[in-house]
C-alpha positions in Angstrom: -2.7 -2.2 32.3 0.5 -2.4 34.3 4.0 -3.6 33.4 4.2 -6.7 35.0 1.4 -9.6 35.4 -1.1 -8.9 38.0 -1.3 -11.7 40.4 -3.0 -10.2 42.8 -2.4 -9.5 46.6 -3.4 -13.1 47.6 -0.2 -14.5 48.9 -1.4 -18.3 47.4 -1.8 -16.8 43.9 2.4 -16.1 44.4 3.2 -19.7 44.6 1.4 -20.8 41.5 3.2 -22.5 39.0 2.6 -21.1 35.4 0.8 -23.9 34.1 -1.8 -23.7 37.7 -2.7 -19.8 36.1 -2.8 -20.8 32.8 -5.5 -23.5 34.0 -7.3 -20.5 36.2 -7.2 -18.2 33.6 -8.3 -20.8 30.9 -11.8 -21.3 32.8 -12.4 -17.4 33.1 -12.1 -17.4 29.2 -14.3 -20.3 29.2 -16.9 -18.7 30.8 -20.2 -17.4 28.9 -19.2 -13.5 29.6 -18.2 -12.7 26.4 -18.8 -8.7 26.6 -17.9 -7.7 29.8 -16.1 -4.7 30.0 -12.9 -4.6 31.5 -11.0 -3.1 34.3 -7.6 -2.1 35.4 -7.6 -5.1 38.0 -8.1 -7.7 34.9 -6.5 -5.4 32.4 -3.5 -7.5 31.5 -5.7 -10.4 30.5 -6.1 -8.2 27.3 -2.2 -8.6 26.3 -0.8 -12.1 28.1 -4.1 -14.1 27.3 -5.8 -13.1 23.5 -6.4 -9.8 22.2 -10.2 -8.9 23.0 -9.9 -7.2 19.2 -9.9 -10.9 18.0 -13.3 -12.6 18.0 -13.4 -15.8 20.3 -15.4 -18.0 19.1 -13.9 -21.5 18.5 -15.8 -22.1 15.1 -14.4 -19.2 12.2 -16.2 -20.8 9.5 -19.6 -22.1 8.1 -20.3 -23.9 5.4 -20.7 -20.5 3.3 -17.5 -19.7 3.4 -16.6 -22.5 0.8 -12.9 -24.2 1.0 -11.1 -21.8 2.3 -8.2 -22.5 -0.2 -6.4 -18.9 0.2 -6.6 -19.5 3.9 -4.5 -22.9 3.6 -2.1 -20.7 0.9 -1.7 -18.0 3.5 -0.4 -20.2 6.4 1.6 -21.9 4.3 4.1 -19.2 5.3 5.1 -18.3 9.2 7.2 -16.1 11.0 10.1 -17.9 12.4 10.7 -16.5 15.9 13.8 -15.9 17.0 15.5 -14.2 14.1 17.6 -11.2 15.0 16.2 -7.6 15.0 18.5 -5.7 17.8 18.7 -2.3 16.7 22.9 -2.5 15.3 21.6 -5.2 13.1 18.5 -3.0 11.5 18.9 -1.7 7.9 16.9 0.3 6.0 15.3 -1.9 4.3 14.3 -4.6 7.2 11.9 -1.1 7.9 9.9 -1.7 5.2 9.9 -5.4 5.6 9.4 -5.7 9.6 10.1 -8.7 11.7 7.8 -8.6 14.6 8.9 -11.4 17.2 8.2 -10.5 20.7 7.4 -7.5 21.4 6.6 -5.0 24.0 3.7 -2.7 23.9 3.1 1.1 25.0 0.4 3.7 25.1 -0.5 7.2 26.5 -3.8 7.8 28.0 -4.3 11.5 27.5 -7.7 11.4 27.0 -11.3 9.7 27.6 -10.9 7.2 30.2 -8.8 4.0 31.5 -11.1 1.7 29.8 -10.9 3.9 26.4 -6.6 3.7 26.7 -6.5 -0.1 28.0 -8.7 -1.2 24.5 -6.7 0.2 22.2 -3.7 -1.3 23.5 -5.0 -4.4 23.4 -6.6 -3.4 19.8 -2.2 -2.8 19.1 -1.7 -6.2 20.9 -4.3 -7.5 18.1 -2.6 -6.1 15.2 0.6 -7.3 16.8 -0.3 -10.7 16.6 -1.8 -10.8 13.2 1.4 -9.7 11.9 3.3 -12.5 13.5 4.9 -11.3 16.4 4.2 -12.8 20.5 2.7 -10.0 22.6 5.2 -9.9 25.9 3.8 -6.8 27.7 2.2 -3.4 27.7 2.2 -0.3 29.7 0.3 3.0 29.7 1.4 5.9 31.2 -0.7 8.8 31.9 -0.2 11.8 30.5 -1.6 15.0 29.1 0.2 15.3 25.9 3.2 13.2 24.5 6.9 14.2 25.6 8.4 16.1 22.3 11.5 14.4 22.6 11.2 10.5 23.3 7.0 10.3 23.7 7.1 8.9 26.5 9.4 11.4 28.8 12.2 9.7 29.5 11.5 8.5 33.7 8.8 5.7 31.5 11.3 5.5 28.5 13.6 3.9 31.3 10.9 1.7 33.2 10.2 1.0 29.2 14.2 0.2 28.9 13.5 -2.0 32.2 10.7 -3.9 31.1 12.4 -4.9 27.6 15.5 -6.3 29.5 13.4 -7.9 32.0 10.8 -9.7 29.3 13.7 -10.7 26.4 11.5 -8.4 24.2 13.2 -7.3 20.4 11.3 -4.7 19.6 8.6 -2.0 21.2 5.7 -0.9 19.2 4.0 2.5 20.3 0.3 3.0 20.1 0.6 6.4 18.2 2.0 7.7 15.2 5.7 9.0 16.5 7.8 11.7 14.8 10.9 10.3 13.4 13.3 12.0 16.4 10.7 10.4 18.7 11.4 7.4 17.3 15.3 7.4 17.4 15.6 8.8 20.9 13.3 5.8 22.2 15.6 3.5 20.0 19.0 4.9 22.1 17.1 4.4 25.1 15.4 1.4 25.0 18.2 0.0 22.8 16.2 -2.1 20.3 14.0 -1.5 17.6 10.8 0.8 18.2 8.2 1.3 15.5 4.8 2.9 15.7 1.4 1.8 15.1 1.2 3.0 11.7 4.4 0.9 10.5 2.6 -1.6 11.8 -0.6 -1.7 10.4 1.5 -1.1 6.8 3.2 -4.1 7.2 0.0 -6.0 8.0 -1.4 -4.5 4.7 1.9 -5.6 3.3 1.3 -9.3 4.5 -2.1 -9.8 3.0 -2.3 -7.4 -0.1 -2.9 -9.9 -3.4 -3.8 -8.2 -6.3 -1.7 -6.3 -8.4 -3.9 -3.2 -7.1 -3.4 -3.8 -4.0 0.8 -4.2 -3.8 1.0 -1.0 -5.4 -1.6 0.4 -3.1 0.1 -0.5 -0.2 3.8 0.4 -1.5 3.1 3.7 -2.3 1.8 4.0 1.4 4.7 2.9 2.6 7.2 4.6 0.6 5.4 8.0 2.1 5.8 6.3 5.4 9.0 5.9 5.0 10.6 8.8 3.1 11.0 11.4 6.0 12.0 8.4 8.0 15.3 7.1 6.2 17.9 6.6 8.9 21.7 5.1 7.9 24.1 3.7 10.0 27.9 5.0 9.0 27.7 5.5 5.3 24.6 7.8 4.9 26.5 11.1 4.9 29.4 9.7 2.5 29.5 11.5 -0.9 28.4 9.3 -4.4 31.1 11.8 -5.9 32.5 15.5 -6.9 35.3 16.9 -4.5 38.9 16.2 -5.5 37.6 12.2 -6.1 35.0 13.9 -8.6 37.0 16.0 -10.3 40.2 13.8 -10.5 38.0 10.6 -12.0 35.5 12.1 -14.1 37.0 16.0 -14.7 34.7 18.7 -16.0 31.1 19.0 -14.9 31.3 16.3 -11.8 33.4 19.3 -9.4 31.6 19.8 -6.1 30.2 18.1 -3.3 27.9 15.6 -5.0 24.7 13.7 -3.0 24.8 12.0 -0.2 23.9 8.3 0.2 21.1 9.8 2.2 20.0 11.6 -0.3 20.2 9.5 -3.3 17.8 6.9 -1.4 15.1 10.0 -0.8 15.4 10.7 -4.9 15.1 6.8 -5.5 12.0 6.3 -3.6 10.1 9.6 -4.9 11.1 7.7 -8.2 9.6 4.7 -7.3 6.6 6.8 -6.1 6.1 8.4 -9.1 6.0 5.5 -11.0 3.9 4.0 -8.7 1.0 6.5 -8.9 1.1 6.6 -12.7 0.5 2.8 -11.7 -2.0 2.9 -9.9 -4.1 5.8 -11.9 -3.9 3.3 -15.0 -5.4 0.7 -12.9 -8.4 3.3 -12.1 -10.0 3.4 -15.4 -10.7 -0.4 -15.9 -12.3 -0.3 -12.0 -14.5 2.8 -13.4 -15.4 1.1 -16.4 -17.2 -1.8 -14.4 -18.9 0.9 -12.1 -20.0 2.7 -15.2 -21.4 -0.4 -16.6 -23.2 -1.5 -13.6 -24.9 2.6 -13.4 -25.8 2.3 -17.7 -27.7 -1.1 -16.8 -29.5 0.6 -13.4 -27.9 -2.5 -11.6 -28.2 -0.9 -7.7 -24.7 -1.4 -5.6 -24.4 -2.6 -1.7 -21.0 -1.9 -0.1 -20.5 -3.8 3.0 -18.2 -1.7 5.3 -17.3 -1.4 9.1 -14.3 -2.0 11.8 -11.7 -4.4 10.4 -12.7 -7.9 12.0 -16.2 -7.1 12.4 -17.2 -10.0 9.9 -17.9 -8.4 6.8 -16.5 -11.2 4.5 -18.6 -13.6 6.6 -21.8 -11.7 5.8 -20.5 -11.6 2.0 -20.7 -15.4 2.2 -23.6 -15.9 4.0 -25.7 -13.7 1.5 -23.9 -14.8 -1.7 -22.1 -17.8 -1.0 -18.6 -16.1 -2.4 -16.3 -18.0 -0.7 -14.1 -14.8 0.3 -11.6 -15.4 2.7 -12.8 -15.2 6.5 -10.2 -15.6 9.3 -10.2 -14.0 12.8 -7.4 -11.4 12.1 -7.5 -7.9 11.3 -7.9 -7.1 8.1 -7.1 -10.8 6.9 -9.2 -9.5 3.5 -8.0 -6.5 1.4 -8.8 -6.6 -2.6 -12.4 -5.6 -2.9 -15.0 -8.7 -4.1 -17.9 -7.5 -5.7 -20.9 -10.4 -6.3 -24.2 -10.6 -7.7 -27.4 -11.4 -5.3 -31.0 -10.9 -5.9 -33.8 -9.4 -4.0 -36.7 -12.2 -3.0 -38.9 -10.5 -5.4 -36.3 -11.1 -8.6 -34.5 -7.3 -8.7 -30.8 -7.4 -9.1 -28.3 -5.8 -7.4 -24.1 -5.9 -6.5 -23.1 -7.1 -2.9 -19.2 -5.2 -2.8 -17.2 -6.4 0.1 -14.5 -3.3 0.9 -11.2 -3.0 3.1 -11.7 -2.6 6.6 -11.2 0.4 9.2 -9.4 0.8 12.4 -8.6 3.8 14.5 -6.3 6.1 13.5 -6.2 4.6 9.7 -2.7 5.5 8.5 -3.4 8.8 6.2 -1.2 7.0 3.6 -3.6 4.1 3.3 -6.6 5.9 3.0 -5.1 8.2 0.3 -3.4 4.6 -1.3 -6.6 3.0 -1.4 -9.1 5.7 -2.6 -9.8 3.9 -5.4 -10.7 0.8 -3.9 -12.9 3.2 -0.8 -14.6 4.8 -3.6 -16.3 1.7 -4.1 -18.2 3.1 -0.5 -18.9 6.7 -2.0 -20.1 5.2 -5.0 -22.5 2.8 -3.8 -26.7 3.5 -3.1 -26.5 1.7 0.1 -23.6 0.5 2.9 -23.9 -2.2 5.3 -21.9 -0.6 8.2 -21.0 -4.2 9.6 -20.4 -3.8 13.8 -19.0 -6.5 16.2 -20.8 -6.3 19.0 -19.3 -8.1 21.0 -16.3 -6.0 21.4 -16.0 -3.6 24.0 -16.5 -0.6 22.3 -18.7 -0.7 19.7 -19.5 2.4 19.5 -16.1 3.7 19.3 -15.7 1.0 16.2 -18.7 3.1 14.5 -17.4 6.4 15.2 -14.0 5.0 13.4 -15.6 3.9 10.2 -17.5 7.3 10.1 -14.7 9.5 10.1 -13.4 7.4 7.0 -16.5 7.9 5.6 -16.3 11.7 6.1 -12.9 11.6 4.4 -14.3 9.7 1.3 -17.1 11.1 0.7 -19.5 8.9 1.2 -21.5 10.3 4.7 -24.3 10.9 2.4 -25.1 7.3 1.1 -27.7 5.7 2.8 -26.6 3.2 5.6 -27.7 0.2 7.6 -26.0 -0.4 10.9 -25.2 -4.3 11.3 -25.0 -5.5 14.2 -23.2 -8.6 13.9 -21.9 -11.5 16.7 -25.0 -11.4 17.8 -24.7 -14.7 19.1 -21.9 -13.9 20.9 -22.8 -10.0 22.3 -24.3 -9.0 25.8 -27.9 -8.6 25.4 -27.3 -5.2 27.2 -24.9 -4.1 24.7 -27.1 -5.2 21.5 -30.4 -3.2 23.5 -27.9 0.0 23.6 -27.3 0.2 19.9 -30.4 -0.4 19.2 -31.5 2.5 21.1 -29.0 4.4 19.5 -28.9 3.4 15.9 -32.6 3.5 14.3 -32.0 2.1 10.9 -30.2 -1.3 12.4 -30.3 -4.9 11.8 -29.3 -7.8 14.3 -27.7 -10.4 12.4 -25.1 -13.1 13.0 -23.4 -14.7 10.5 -22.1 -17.2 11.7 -25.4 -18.8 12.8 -27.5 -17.0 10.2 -29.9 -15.0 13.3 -31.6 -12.0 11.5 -30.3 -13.2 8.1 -33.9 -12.9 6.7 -34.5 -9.5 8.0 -31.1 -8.1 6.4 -32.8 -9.5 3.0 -35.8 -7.2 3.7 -34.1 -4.2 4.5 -31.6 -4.4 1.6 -34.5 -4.9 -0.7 -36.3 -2.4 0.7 -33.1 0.3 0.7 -32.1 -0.1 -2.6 -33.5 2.0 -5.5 -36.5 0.1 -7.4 -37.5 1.0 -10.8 -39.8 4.0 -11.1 -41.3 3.8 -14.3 -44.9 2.3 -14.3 -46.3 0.4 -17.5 -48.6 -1.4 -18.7 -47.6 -3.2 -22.1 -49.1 -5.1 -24.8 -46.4 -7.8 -25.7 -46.6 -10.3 -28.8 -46.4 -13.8 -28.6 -43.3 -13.6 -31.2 -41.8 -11.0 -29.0 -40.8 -13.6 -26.2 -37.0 -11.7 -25.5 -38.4 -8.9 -24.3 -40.9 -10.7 -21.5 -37.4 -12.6 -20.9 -35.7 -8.7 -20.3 -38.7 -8.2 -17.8 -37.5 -11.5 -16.1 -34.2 -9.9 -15.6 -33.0 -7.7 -12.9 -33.9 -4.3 -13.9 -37.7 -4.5 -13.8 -40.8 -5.5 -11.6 -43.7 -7.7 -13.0 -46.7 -6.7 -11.2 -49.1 -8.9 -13.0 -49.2 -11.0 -15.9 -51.9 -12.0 -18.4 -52.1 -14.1 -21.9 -54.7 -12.9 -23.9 -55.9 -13.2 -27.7 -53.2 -10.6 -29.2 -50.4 -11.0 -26.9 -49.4 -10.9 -23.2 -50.5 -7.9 -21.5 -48.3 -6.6 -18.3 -48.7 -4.4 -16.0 -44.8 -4.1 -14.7 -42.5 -1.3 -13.2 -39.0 -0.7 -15.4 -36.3 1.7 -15.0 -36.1 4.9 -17.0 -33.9 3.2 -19.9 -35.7 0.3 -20.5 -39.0 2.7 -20.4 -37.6 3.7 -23.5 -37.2 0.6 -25.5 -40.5 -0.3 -24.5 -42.6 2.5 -25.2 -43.9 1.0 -28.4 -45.5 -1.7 -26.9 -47.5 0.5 -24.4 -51.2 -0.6 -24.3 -53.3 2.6 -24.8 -56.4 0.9 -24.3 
């Protein structure tokens, strides 16, 4: 990826008028290649045509997905571009509440290869324009380690200064996690507003977070975000009181130098914190109390989980007809949705539909949102949902695994999806296959493989253990109902002179209630 659109050394591609590209570029998308992986030669298409992190195919929805009303309430609101965010004009507060307009984007490839550093730049470019800004540019400079002092080193901080003026860009996002004097010596060269991949993704958290959960989830990972990051313009140093204005106003007890503006902010927001955890920790219980219902009844729990985008609320849909929220953004779904579903054979279980990864998942968000992850650790069986049709897959996998180490949960059992099927290189499909022995190919957009998900979720959860063979009366007719249910399996049924006699296989609790109706003969 280079700083300026690659037109090539034909001299006929430099008289083209922009709309004679667009056309040119418009039939390469259109063309059936939709995994190819990419080079430095094409490696702008990444930033000025759509991010390869979004999916694209033309048709997001089926007709599992249901109406889609929280879609139509979430585009109800846009970004208006234009509004000012030059650095002068910046307050503290506009960093917790960014306005992404056009933008600029840079990386450092320090390790793995070009192809490894140009897709998660256009991974950034993705999450750039799911939280509403227009993707100008990028640039990647190669380099061992980052600069200490402006990331970059400041030769690229100026080409980076260049490319801004040159573009119209407001603001530059960085594909790392800077140091807040990183941050502010880019911002006094580049002279606008700088922010770093993890302010980002907070503020696309920010954006879609619904539940009450979920706001406080996402404030408290902001608020540690942004607590060794508070900045002021002018005022920051000035006292709140003591000195001679202290001790003339208020007399005894207020002498001395008093706390900075600066300072009074950092006390407000581990305030705020505070409260917030306290929040969030009273919220815990009630989400315990439904997992501790679901483990007293033996009800088996599947957590879908995978890369952000890779279609896990489509799959929700497509194998319980939820109606969850699909759009082709990252993370466009936060809150968990847990629903019910049923094996072919009648045995109940929960289908839980959890937050999605990315690299480098802010710390803050994974510690924010352990409750809602442990949903994952708690679960007897994960769907690790993989799109793959993007470029690197396997990269995607190695992502979600890592956030499986950190929540405990690397010792669940777990199915590797691979989903977008449809839309995948055959090549790429064969690979993971190879790779990945317990795997399913699904997609759910056209239903492919559907079936044989069924299977292997049936035959990965835990089935009851307990064999018997009962002697039921005819004016017992509730309990052969329980053995209907979802925590037992009928094996064989038959009506005879003193009752119905079945042969079935029941969980250890419900074992128990029937264990005077055992046929000893």
């Amino acid at each position: 990826m280079t700083s300026q659109p690659n037109t090539g050394s034909d001299p006929a591609a430099q008289d083209m008028s922009p709309e004679e590209i667009q056309a040119v570029i418009d039939r390469i998308l259109a063309k059936d290649v939709p995994a190819r992986n990419v080079t430095a030669a094409d490696g702008d298409k990444g930033v000025f045509g759509r991010a390869q992190a979004i999916s694209r195919l033309d048709d997001e929805h089926t007709s599992y997905d249901g109406d889609q009303q929280d879609r139509e309430e979430r585009r109800a609101l846009k970004r208006v571009a234009g509004l000012s965010t030059e650095l002068e004009d910046v307050t503290e507060v506009e960093y917790r509440q960014l306005r992404l307009e056009r933008v600029v984007l840079a990386g450092l490839w320090s390790e793995g290869t070009l192809a490894d550093a140009e897709n998660s730049l256009r991974e950034l470019a993705a999450l750039a324009e799911t939280a509403g800004s227009e993707v100008l540019d990028g640039m990647v400079q190669r380099r061992a380690k980052p600069d200490p002092g402006t990331f970059l080193g400041s030769g690229k901080a100026l080409e980076l200064k260049e490319i801004v003026m040159a573009t119209g860009a407001d603001t530059v996002v960085v594909d790392a996690e800077l140091a807040p004097s990183q941050r502010r010596s880019l911002e006094d060269i580049v002279k606008v507003k700088v922010i770093d991949r993890t302010a980002l993704i907070l503020d696309i958290f920010a954006q879609h977070a619904k539940s009450r959960e979920g706001k406080a989830q996402v404030e408290l990972a902001q608020l540690e975000y942004l607590l060794p990051r508070l900045r002021g313009w002018g005022e920051s140093m000035s006292r709140q009181a003591g000195g001679q204005v202290g001790g003339a106003g208020a007399g005894m007890g207020s002498r001395g130098p008093g706390e900075t503006k600066i300072e009074l902010d950092r006390r407000r927001i581990r305030t705020r914190m505070a409260k917030l955890r306290r929040e969030i920790a009273a919220m815990k219980p009630a989400r315990e109390t439904k997992r501790a219902n679901r483990r007293r009844n033996s009800v088996p729990s599947v957590a879908i989980a995978g890369y952000t985008n890779a279609g896990k609320s489509s799959l929700l849909n497509r194998l319980t007809d939820a109606g969850v929220l699909v759009e082709n953004a990252l993370f466009a779904t936060l809150d968990p949705t847990v629903r019910k579903a049923e094996t072919s054979d009648g045995l109940g279980y929960t289908l839980a539909d959890t937050v999605g990864f990315v690299r480098s998942l802010p710390t803050q968000l994974v510690e924010a949102f352990r409750s809602t992850l442990e949903e994952v650790a708690d679960a007897d069986l994960i769907l690790h949902v993989v799109d793959v049709s993007h470029p690197d897959p396997e990269g995607q996998i190695a992502a979600v695994r890592k956030v499986f180490s950190e929540v405990d949960a690397r010792k669940v059992p777990e199915i590797i999806v691979l989903n977008k099927a449809d839309a995948a290189d055959p090549f790429v499909v064969e690979r993971l296959k190879q790779r990945e022995p317990r795997h399913v190919v699904v997609s759910a957009r056209t239903g492919q493989g559907i079936a044989e998900l069924l299977r292997a979720i049936s035959d990965g959860i835990p089935r009851p253990g307990v064999k018997l063979e009962l002697l039921i009366p005819y004016d017992r007719g509730d309990l052969i109902s329980k053995l209907h249910e979802t925590d037992a399996e009928i094996l064989s049924l038959d009506h005879g002179e003193h009752g119905t006699r079945a042969l079935v296989m029941v969980r250890e609790g419900l074992a128990a209630e029937l264990e005077s109706f055992i046929n000893h003969d």
